[in-house]
C-alpha positions in Angstrom: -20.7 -45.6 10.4 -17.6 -45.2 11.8 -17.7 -47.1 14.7 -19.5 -49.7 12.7 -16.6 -50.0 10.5 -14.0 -50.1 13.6 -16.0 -52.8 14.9 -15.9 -54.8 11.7 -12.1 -54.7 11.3 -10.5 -54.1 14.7 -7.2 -53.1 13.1 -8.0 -50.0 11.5 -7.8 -46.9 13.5 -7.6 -43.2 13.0 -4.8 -41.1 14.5 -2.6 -38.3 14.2 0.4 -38.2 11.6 3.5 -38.9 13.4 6.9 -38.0 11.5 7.5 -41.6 11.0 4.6 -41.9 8.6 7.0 -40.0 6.0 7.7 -43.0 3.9 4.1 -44.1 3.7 2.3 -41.2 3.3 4.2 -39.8 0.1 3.4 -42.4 -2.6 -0.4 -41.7 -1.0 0.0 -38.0 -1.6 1.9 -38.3 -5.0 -1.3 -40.7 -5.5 -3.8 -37.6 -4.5 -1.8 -35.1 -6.7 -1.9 -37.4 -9.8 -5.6 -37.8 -9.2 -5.9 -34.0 -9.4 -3.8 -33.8 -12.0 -1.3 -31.4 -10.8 2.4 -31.7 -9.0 4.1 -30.3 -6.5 7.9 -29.5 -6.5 9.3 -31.6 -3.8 10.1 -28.6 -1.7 6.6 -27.6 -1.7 5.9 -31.3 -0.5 8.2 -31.3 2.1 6.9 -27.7 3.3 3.6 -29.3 3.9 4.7 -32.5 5.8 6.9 -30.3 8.1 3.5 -28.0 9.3 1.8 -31.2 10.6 4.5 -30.6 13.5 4.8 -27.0 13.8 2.7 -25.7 16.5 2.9 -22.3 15.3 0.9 -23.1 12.0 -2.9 -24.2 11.3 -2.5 -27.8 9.7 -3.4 -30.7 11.0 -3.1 -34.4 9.6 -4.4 -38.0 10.5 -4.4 -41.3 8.8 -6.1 -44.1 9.2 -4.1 -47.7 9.8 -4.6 -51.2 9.7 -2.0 -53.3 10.8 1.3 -50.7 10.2 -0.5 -50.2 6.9 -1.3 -46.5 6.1 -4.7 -46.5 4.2 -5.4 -42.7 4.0 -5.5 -39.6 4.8 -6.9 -36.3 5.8 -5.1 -33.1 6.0 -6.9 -30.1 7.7 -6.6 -26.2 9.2 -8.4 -24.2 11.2 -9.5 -21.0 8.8 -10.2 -17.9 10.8 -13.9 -16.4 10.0 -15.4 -12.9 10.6 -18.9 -15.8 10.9 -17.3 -17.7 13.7 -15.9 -16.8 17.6 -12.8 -20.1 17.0 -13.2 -20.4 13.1 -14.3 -23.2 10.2 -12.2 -26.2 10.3 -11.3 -26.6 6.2 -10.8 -30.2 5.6 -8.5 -29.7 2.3 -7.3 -32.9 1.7 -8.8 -36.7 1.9 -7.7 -39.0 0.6 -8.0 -43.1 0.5 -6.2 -45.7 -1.3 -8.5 -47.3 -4.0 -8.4 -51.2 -2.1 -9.7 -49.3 1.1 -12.5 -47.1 -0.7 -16.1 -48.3 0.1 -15.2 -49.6 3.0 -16.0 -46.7 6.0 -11.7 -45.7 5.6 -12.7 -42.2 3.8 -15.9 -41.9 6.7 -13.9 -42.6 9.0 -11.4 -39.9 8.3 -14.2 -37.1 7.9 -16.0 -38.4 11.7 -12.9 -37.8 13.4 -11.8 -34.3 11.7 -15.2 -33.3 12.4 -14.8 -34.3 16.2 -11.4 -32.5 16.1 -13.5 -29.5 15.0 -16.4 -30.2 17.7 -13.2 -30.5 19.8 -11.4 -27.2 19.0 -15.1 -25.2 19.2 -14.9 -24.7 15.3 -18.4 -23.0 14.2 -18.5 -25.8 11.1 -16.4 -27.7 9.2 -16.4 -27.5 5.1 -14.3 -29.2 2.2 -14.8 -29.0 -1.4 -13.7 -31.5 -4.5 -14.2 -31.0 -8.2 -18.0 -31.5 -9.6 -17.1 -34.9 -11.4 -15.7 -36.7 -8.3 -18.2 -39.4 -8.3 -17.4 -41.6 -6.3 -16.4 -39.2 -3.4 -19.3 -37.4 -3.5 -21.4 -40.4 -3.2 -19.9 -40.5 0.2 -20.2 -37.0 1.3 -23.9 -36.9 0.1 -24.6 -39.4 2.4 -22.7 -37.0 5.2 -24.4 -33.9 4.4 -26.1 -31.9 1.8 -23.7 -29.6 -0.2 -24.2 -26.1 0.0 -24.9 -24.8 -3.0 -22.0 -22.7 -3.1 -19.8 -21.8 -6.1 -16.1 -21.0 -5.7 -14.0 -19.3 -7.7 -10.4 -18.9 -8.0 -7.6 -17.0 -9.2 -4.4 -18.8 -9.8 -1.5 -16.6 -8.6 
């Protein structure tokens, strides 16, 4: 589907997060936030955006684009396992605006963090969203089969 998609509408691609991506990617992630109704203080935010280009840390980031035009998302790091020799590739944030959902931009995303995993040797990559998410998990039932898993949390 992905390449299906590329085919369809040459412009989009999917690519690494440069540091000139800043200005776009905020209202998108102040957009993601909102959605899971929470907020971040800004120092928290700019924490985040400044691991994309640390080598030392875990996080990853791509978006996808369409002529300069930053549709989405996905933020990801590599999570060390006592299950796996490299580790699980956790993708913890995807996210699309709502023009570019339905159309492959969110499949798109998830096929190339996955061949980042394949890439990196990752034993399996995983994500997570809340129960309700409909329309997300329309799209990542027709990816995979969820796992039956229940996760709990404590808030710190």
């Amino acid at each position: 589907m992905h390449e299906s998609y590329l085919r369809k509408s040459h412009h989009v691609k999917i690519r690494n997060i440069e540091k000139l991506d800043r200005q776009q990617w905020d209202p998108l992630w102040q957009a993601y936030l909102v959605f899971y109704e929470t907020s971040l203080p800004d120092q928290t935010t700019d924490l985040t955006w400044n691991r994309f280009f640390d080598s030392s840390h875990v996080f990853t980031g791509f978006v996808a684009e369409e002529d300069g035009k930053i549709l989405g998302f996905a933020h990801a790091m590599l999570r060390q396992s006592t299950w796996e020799e490299v580790g699980e590739l956790y993708l913890e944030d995807l996210y699309t605006l709502p023009e570019a959902r339905g159309k492959g931009v969110g499949r798109a995303l998830i096929d190339h963090v996955k061949e980042e995993a394949i890439a990196m040797g990752a034993g399996c990559m995983y994500w997570q969203t809340k129960a309700g998410n409909e329309t997300a998990r329309y799209l990542y039932d027709s990816i995979t089969k969820n796992n039956d898993y229940v996760q709990y949390m404590i808030k710190l």
